[in-house]
BATIGU-15617 format. One record per residue: y, x, z of N, C-alpha, C in turn. Coordinates in Angstrom, 2 decimals, padded with zeros to 5 digits. Example, Ala and Ser with C-alpha at 12.3 -4.5 7.8 and 13.67 -1.06 7.14 Angstrom:
REM BATIGU-15617
+---------+---------+---------+---------+---------+---------+---------+---------+---------+
!     n_Y !     n_X !     n_Z !    ca_Y !    ca_X !    ca_Z !     c_Y !     c_X !     c_Z !
+---------+---------+---------+---------+---------+---------+---------+---------+---------+
! -005.69 !  013.19 !  007.80 ! -004.50 !  012.30 !  007.80 ! -003.30 !  013.20 !  007.80 !
! -002.25 !  012.85 !  007.08 ! -001.06 !  013.67 !  007.14 !  000.03 !  012.90 !  007.87 !
+---------+---------+---------+---------+---------+---------+---------+---------+---------+
//
This chain:
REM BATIGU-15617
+---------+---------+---------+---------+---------+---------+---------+---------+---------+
!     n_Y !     n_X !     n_Z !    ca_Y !    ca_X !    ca_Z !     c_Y !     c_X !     c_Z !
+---------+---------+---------+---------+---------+---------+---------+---------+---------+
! -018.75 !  053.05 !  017.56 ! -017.46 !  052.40 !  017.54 ! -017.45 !  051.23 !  016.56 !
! -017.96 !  051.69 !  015.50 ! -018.22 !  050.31 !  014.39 ! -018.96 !  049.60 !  014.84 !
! -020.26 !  049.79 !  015.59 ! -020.87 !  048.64 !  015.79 ! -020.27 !  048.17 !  017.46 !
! -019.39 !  048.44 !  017.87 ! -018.76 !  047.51 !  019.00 ! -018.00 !  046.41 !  018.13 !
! -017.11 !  047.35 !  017.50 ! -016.15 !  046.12 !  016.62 ! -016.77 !  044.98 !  015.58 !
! -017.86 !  045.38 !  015.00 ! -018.54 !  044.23 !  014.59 ! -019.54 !  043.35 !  015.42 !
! -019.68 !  043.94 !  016.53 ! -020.05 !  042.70 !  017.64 ! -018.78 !  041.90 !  018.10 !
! -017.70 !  042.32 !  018.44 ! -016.44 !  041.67 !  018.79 ! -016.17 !  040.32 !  017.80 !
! -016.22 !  041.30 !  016.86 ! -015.81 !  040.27 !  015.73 ! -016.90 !  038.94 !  015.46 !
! -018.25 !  039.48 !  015.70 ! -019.34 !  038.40 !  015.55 ! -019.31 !  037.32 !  016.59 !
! -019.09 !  037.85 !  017.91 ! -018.82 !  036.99 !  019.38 ! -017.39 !  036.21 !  018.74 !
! -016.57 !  036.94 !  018.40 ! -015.06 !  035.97 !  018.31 ! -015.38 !  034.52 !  017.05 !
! -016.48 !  035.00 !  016.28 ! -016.35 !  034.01 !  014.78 ! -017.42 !  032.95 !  015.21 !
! -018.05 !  033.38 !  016.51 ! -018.84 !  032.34 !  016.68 ! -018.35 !  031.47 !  018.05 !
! -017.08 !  032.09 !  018.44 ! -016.59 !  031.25 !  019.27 ! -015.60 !  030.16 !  018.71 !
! -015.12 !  030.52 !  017.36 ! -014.71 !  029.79 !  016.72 ! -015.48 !  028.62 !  016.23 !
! -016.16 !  029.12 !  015.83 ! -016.96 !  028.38 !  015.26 ! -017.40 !  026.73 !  015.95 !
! -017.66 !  027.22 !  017.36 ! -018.67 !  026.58 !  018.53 ! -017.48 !  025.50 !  018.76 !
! -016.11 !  025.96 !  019.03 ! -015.12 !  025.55 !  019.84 ! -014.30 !  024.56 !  018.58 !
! -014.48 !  024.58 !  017.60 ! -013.50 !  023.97 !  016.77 ! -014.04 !  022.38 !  016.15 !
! -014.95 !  022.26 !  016.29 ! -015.61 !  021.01 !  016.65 ! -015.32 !  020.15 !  017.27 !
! -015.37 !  020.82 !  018.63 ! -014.93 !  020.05 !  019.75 ! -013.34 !  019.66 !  019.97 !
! -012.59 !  020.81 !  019.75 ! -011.16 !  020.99 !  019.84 ! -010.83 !  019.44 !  018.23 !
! -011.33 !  018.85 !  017.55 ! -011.12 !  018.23 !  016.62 ! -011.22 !  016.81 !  017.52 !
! -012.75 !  016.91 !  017.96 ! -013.05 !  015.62 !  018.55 ! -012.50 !  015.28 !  019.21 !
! -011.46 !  016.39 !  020.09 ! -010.39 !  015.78 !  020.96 ! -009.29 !  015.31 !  020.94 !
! -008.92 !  015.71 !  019.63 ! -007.60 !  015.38 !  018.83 ! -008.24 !  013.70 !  018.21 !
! -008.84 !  013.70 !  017.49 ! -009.18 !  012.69 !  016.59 ! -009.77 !  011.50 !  017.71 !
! -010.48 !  011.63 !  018.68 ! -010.96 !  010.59 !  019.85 ! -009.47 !  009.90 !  020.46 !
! -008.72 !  010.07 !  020.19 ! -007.47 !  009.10 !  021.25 ! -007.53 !  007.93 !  020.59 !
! -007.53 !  006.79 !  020.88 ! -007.36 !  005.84 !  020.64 ! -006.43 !  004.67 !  021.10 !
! -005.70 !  003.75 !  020.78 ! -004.67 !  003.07 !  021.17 ! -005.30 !  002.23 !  022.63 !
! -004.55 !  001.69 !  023.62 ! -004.92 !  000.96 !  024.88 ! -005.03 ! -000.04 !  023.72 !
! -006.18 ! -001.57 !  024.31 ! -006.32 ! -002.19 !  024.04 ! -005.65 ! -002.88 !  024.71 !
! -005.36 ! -003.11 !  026.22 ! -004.57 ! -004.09 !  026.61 ! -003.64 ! -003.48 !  027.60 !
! -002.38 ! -003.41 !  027.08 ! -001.51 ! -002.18 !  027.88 ! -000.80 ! -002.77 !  029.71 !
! -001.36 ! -004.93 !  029.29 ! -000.69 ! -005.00 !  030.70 ! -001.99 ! -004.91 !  031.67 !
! -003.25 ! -004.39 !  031.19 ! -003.54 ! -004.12 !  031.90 ! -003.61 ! -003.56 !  033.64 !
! -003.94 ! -004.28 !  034.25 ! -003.38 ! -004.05 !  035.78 ! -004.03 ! -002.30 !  035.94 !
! -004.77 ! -001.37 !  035.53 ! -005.07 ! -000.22 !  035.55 ! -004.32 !  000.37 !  034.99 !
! -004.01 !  000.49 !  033.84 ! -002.57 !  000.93 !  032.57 ! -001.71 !  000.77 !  033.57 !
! -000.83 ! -000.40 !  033.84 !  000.40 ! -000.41 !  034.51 !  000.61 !  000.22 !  036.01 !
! -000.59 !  000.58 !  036.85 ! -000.89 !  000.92 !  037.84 ! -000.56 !  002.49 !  037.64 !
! -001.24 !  003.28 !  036.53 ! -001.11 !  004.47 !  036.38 !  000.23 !  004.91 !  035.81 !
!  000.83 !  004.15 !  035.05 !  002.30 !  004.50 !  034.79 !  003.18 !  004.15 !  035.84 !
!  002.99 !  003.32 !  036.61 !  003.93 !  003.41 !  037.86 !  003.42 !  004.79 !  039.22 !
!  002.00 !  005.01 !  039.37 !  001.62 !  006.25 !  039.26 !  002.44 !  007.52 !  038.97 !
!  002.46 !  007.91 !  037.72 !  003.09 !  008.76 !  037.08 !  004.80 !  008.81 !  037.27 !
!  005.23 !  007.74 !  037.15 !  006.47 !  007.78 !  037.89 !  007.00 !  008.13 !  039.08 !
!  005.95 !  007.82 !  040.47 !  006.28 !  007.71 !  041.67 !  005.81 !  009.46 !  041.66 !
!  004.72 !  009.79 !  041.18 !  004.73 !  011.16 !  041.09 !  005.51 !  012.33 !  040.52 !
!  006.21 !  011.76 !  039.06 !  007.66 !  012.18 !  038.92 !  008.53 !  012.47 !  040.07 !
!  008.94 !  011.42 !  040.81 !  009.98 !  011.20 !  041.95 !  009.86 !  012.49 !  043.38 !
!  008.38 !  012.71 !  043.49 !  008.29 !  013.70 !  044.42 !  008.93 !  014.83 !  044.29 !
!  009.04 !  015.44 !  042.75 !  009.13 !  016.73 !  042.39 !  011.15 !  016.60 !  042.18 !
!  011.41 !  015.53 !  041.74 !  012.76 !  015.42 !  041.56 !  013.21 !  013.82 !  042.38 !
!  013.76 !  014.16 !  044.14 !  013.65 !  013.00 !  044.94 !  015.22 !  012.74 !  045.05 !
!  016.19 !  013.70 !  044.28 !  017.13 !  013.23 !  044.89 !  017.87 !  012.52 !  043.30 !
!  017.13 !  012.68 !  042.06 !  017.53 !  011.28 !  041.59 !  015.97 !  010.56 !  040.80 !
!  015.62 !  009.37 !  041.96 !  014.52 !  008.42 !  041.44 !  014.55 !  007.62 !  040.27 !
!  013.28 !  007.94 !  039.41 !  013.37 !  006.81 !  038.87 !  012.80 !  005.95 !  038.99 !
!  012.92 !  004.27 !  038.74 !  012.85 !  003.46 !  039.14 !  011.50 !  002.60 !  037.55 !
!  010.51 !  002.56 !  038.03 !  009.16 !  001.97 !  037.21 !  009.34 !  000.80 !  036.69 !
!  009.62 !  000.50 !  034.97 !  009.78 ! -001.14 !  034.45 !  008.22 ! -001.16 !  034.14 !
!  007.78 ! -000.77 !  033.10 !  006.59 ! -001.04 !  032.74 !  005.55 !  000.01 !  031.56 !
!  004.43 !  000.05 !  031.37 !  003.99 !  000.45 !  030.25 !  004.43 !  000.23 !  028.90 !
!  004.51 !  000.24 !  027.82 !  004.59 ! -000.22 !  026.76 !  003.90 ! -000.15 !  025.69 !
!  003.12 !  001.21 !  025.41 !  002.42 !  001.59 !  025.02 !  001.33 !  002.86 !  025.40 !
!  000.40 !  003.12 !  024.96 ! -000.52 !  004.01 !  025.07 ! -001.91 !  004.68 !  024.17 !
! -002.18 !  005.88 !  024.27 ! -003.63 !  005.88 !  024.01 ! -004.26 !  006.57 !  024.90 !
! -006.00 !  006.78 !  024.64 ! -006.43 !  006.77 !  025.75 ! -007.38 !  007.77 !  024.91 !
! -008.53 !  008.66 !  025.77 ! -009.34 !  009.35 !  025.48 ! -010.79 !  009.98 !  026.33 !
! -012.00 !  009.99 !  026.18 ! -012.32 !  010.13 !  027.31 ! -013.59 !  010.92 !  026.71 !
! -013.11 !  012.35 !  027.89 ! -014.41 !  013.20 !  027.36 ! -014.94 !  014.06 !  028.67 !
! -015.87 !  013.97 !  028.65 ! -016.83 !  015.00 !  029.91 ! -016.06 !  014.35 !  031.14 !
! -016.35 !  012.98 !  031.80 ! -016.13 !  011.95 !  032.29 ! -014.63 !  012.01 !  033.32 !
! -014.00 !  012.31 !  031.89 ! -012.19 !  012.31 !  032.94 ! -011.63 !  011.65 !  031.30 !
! -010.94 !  011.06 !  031.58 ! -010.22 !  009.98 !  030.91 ! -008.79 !  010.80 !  030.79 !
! -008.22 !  011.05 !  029.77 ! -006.38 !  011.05 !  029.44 ! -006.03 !  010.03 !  028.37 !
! -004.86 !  009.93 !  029.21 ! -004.14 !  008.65 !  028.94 ! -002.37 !  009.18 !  028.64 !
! -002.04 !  009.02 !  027.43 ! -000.50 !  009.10 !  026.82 ! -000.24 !  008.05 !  027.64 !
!  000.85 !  007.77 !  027.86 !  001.80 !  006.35 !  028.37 !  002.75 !  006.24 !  027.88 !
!  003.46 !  005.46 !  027.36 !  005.17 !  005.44 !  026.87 !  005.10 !  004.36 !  027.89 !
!  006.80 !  005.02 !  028.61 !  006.86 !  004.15 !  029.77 !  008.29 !  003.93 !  030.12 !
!  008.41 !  002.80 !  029.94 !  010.37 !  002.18 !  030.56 !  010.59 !  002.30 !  032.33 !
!  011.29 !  003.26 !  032.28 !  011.53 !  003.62 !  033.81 !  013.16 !  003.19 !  033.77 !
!  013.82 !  003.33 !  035.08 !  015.95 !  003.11 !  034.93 !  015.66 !  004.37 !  036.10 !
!  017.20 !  004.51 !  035.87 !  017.49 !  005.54 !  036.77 !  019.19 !  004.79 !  036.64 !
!  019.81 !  004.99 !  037.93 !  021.05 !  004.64 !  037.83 !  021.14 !  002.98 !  037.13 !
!  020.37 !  001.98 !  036.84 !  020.17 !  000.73 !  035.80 !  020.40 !  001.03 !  034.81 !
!  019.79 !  002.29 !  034.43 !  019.72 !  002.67 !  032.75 !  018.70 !  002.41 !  032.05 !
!  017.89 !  001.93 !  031.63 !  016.26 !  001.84 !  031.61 !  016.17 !  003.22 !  029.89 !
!  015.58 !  004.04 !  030.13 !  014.81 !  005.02 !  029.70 !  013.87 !  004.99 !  029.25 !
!  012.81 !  005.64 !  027.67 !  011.91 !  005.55 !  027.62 !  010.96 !  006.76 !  027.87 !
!  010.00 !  007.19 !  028.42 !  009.13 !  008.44 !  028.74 !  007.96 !  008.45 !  028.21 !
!  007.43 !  009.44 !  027.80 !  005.81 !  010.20 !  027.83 !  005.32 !  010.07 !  028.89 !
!  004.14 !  010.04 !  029.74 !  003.33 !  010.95 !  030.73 !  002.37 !  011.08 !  029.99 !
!  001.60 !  012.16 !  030.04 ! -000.28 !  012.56 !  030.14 ! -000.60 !  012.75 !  031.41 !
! -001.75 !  011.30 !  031.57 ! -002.32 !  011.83 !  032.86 ! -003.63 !  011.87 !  033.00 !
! -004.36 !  012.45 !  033.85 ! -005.28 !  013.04 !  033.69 ! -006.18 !  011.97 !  034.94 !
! -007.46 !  011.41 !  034.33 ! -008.15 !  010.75 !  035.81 ! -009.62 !  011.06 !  035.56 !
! -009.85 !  011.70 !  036.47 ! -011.44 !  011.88 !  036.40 ! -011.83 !  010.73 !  037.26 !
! -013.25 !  010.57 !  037.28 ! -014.74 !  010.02 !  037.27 ! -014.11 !  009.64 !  038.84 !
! -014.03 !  010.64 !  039.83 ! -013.89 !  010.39 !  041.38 ! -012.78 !  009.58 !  041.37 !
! -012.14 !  009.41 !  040.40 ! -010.28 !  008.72 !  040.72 ! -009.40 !  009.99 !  040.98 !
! -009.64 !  011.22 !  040.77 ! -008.66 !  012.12 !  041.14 ! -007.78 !  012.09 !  040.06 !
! -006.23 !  012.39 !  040.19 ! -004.93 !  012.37 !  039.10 ! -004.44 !  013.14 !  039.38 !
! -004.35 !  013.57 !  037.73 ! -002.94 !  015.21 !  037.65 ! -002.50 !  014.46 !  036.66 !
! -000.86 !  014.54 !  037.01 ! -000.15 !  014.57 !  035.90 !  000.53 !  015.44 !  035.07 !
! -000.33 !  015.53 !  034.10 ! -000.30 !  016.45 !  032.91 !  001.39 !  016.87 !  032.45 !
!  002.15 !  015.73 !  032.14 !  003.34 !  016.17 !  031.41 !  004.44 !  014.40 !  032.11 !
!  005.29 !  015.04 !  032.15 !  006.47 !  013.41 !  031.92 !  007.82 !  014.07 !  031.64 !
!  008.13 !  013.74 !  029.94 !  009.10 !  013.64 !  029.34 !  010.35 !  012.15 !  028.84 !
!  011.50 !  012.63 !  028.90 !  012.10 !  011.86 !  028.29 !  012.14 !  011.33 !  027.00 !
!  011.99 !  010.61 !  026.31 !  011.75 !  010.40 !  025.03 !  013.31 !  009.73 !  023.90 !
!  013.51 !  010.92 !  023.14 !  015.01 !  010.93 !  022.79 !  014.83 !  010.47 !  021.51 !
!  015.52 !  009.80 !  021.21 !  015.76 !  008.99 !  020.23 !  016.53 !  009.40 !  019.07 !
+---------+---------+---------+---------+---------+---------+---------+---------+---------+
//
């Protein structure tokens, strides 16, 4: 019985161990867009919007632009923060997305929040 639990414990301290490295590099690797009017940047935040709209169609919002971002790219899929000016009703709004683009071009969008002031 003791020596199960001190294998448990040896497997768990070395999963720590292995994993917290990496879990750093992923935090600390984001880096700001270099050029946010980028026609790829602005492509994916209007992206993220129109994909918003599917899930909630009966009130759209309507895509102004990027504004800001950072970007990150590990085990060849790229995430990308967006702060993004959308209107709804001619309100213009500011939002989060995380979206997610791998290597093939495939996209999940991770998160899209309102951003409250």
């Amino acid at each position: 019985m003791a020596s199960r639990l001190l294998t448990a414990v040896a497997i768990i301290a070395v999963y720590v161990a292995a994993t917290a490295p990496i879990a750093t590099a992923i935090i600390r690797g984001r880096h700001p867009i270099k050029d946010i009017n980028d026609p790829h940047t602005q492509e994916l935040g209007q992206w993220a919007v129109s994909e918003t709209n599917k899930v909630k169609p009966s009130s759209p919002l309507t895509f102004s632009k990027v504004t800001s971002g950072k970007e990150h790219y590990a085990f060849s899929t790229m995430e990308y923060i967006l702060h993004i000016d959308a209107s709804r009703n001619d309100v213009i709004h500011s939002y989060t997305a995380v979206v997610i683009e791998e290597a093939a071009k495939l996209r999940k969008l991770f998160s899209f929040r309102m951003n409250h002031s």
